[in-house]
N, C-alpha and C positions, 0 to 999 in steps of 0.2 A: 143345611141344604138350601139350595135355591129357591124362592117362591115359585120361579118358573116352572118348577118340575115338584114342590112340594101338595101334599092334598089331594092330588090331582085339579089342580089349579095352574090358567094360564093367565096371569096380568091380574090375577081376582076373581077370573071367570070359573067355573067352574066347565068341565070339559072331560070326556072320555078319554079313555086311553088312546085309543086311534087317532082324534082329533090334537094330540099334544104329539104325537108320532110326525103328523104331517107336517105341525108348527117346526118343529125341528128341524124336516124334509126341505120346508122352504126356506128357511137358516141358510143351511148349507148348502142349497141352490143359489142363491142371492149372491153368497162367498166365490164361486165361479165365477157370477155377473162380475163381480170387483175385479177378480182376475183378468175375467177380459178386459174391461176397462185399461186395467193397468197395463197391459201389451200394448191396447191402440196408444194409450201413450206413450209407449218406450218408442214406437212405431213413429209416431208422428215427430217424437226430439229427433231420432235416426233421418226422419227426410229434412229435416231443419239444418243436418249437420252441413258443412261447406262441401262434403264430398261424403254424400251418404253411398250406403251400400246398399243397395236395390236386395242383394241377395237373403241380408238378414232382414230387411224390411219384410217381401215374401214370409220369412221363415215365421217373423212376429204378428205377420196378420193371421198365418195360418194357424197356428197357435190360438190365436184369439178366437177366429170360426170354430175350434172343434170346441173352445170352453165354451162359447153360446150354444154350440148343437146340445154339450151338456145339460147345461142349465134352460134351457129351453124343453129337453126329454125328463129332466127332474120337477121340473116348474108347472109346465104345460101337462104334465100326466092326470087321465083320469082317475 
């Protein structure tokens, strides 16, 4: 078993159920952020190309906005 998740222990810390819930919540928030990342860049080689296509530029920014609206409603939650 992982330390991460063994004990009830995160890094060494010792931690309630809840608070090892959320470390995880922000894991797989973060992994969105990447995501988006990864669009602006497909995004940005697409307007590099010699005859980029506006259309899927659009498609891959838009793309990228609804993963930050995620990770942002996962991240930023009370």
């Amino acid at each position: 078993m992982s330390k991460f998740f063994s004990a009830g222990s995160i890094n060494g810390e010792v931690t309630t159920r809840g608070e090892a819930a959320m470390k995880l919540e922000d894991r797989l928030a973060v992994k969105l952020l990447a995501q988006a990342s990864a669009q602006l860049g497909k995004a940005v080689n697409e307007t590099l190309c010699t005859e980029p296509d506006r259309r899927v530029i659009r498609a891959m920014l838009n793309d990228a906005k609804e993963l930050l609206a995620e990770f942002e409603e996962q991240y930023f939650r009370p």
